[in-house]
C-alpha positions as CSV (number, residue, x, y, z in Angstrom):
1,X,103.7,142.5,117.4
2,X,103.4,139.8,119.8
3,X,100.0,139.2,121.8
4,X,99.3,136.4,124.3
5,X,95.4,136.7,124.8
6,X,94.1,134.7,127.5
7,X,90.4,132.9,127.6
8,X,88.3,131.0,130.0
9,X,88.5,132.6,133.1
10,X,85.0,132.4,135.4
11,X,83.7,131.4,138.6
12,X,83.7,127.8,139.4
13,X,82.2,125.5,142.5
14,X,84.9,123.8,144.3
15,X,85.1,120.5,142.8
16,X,84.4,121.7,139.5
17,X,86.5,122.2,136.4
18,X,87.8,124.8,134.6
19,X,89.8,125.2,130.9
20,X,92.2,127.9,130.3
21,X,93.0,128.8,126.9
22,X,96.0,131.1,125.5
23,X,96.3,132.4,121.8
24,X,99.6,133.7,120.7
25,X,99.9,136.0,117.5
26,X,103.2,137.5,116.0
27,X,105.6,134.7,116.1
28,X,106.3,131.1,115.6
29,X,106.4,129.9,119.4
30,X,107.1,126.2,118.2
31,X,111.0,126.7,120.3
32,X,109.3,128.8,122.6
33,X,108.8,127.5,126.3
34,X,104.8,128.3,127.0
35,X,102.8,127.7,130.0
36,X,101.1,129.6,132.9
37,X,101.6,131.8,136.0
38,X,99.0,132.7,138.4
39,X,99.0,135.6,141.4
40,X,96.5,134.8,144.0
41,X,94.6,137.9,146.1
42,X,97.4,139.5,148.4
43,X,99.9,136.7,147.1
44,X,103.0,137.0,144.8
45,X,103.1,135.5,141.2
46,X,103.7,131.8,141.1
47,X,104.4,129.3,137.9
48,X,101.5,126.6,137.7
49,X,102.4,125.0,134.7
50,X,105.2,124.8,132.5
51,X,105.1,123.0,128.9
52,X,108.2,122.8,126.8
53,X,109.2,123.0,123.0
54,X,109.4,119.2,123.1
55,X,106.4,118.7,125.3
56,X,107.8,117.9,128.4
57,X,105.6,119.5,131.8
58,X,106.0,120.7,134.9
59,X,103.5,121.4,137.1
60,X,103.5,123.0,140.7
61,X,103.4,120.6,143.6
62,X,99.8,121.8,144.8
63,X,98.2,121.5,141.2
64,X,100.4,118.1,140.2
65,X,97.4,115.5,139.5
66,X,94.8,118.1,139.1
67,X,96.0,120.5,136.4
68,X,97.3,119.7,132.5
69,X,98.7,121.8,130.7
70,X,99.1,121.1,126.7
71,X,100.2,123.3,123.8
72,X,99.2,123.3,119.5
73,X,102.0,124.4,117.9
74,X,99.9,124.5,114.8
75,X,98.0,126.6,116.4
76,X,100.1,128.7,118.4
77,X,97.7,127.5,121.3
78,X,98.5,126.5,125.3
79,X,95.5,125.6,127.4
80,X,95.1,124.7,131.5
81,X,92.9,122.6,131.9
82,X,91.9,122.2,135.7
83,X,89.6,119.9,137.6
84,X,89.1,119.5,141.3
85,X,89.0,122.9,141.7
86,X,90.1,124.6,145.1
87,X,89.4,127.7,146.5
88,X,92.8,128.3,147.2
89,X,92.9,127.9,143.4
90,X,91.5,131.4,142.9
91,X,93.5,134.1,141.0
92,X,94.4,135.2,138.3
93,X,95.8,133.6,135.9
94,X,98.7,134.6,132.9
95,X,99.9,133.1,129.9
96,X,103.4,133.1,128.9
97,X,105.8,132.3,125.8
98,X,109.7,132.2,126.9
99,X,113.1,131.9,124.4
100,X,116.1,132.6,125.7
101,X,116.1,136.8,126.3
102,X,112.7,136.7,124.6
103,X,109.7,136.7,127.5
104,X,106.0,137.3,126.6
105,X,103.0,137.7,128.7
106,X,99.0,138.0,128.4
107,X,97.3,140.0,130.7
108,X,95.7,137.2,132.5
109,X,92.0,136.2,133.1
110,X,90.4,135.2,136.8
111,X,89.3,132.2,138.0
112,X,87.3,132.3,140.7
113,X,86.5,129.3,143.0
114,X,83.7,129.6,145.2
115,X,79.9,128.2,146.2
């Protein structure tokens, strides 16, 4: 059975910075495509980051120079790390694996950025 079980989440000082960590059990995700997704109060569901088999990234434009995302495929690991942290940056945040027809989730963990 496939789990993506998301860590990290807290409330965070704008300004201050943040590291998001994702575990994935029950497959080998070294083809998969992982990254993150984050729904804001009131807002839809919006990709943040994107990291690809071969390492490649993509990053939303209001995160691009703030956020990094990296991945272990030994350790079936994806993290966020964030600095300069917003409060528009609060939400919630998900992990995801994707192959082709094949699309995981986590059940996400909230970041809260507030003084």
């Amino acid at each position: 059975q496939v789990q993506l079980v998301e860590s990290g989440g807290d409330l965070v000082q704008p300004g201050g910075s943040l590291r998001l960590s994702c575990a994935a059990s029950g497959s080998d995700f070294t083809y998969y495509s992982m990254g993150w997704y984050r729904q804001p109060p009131g807002k839809q569901r919006e990709l943040v980051a994107i990291v690809y088999s071969g390492g490649r990234t993509n990053y939303a434009d209001s995160v691009k120079g703030r956020f990094t995302c990296s991945r272990d495929n030994a350790k079936n690991t994806v993290s966020l790390q964030m600095n300069s942290l917003e409060p528009e940056d609060t939400a919630v945040y998900y992990c995801f694996a994707q192959f082709g027809y094949r699309d995981y989730w986590g059940r996400g963990t909230l970041v809260t950025v507030s003084s």
